[in-house]
C-alpha positions in Angstrom: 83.8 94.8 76.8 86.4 95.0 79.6 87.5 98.2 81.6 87.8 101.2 81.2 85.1 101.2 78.9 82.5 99.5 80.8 82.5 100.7 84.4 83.2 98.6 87.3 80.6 98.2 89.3 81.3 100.2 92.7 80.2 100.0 96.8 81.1 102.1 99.4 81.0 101.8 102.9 81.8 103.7 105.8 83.7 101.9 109.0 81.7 103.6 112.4 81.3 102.4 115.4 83.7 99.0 114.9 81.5 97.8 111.8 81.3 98.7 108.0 78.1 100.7 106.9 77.3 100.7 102.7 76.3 104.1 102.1 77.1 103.1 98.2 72.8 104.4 97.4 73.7 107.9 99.2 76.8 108.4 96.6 76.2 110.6 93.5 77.9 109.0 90.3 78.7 112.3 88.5 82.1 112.2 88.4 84.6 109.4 88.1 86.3 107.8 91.7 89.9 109.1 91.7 91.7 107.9 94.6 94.9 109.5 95.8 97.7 107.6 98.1 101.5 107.4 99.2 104.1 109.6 98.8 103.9 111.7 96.3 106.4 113.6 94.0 109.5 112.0 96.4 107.8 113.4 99.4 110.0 111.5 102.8 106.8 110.4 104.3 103.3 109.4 103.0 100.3 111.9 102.1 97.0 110.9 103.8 94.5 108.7 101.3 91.8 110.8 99.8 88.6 109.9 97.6 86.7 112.7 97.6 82.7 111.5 97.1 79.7 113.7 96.4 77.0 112.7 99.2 73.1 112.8 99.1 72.3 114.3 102.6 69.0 114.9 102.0 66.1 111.9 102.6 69.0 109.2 102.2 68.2 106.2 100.1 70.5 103.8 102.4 68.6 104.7 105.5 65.0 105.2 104.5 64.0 107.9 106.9 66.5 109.9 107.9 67.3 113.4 106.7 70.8 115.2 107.0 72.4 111.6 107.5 75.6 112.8 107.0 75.7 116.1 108.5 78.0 116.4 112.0 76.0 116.1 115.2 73.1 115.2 114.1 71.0 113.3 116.9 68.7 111.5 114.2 71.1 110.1 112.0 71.9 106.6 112.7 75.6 107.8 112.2 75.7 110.4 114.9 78.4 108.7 117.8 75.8 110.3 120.9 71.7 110.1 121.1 70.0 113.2 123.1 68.9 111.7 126.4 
């Protein structure tokens, strides 16, 4: 069969620290990806792109390991911009 009814298959990455990270295990599949972008309803300028994602940020499956990858300011995940010293 061809889309819609078989589903695409489907990676996502995040860009940090100047490279591209797949965090595509950490992503729940429970609802379908709807992407939002450009002006919309004759708006003069564009509306930020949004994908909204539901995130395991638990004991992540991408980074064996680490718990609360995602969570802000968290010195343990390999995410987080600053290490404790």
């Amino acid at each position: 069969m061809v889309f819609p009814q078989t589903p695409l298959i489907v990676a996502i990455s995040l860009f940090v620290g100047g490279s591209w990270v797949d965090i595509t295990a950490d992503v729940y599949n429970r609802e379908k990806i709807a992407m939002t972008w450009g002006r919309q309803d004759w708006a003069s300028t564009a509306d930020p792109t949004r994908c909204p994602l539901t995130l395991n940020n638990g004991h992540s499956k991408a980074a064996p390991g680490i718990l609360g990858r995602y969570s802000r300011r968290n010195p343990r995940s390999d995410l987080c911009g600053w290490k404790p010293s």
